[in-house]
C-alpha positions in Angstrom: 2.0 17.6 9.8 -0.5 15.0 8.3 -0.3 14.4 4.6 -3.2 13.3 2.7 -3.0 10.8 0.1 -4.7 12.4 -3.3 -5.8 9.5 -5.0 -6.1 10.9 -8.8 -2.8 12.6 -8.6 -1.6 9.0 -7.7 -3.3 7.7 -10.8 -2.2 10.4 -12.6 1.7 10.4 -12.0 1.4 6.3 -12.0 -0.1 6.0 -15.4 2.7 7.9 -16.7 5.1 5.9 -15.2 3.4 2.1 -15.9 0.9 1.4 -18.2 -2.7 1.9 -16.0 -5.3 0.5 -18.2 -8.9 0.3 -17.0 -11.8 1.5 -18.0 -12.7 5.6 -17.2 -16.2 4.3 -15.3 -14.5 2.0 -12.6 -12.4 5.7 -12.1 -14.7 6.2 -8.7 -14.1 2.5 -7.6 -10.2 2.7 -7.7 -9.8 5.7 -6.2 -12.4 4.9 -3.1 -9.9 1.4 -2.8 -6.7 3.7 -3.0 -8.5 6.1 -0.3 -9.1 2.7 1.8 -5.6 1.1 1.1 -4.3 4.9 2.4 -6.5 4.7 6.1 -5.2 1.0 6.2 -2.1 2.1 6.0 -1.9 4.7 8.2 -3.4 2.6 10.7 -0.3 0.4 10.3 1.6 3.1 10.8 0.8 4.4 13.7 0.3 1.3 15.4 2.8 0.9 18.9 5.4 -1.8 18.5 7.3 -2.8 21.4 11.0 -2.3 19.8 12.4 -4.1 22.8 10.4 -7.1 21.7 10.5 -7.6 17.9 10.8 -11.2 16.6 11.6 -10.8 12.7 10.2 -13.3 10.6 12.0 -15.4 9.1 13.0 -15.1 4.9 11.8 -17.5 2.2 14.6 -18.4 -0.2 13.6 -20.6 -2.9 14.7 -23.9 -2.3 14.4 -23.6 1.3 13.2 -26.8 2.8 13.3 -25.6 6.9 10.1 -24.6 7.0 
């Protein structure tokens, strides 16, 4: 089953859970970028990964001076 991402719901729930302030003419800009950030991402997500061969990166702690 293949769930599509509705981008003005999104906004909707998120701007009554953070404060989403911008202005209602750039409305058609953000929700074309959350359309694009959705096909990025689900081009991530079904991407193949060889989970016999994964090499983790490694974490940044702050104060870490090994490189």
């Amino acid at each position: 089953m293949d769930n599509e991402l509705d981008a003005l719901k999104l906004i909707e729930i998120m701007s009554n859970e953070i404060p989403i302030d911008f202005k209602p003419e750039y409305l058609d800009g953000v929700v074309h970028h959350i359309n694009n950030a959705a096909k990025m991402a689900k081009v991530l997500q079904n991407a193949p990964l060889p989970f016999d061969d994964i090499d983790l990166a490694t974490v940044f702690t702050l104060g870490d001076t090994n490189g």
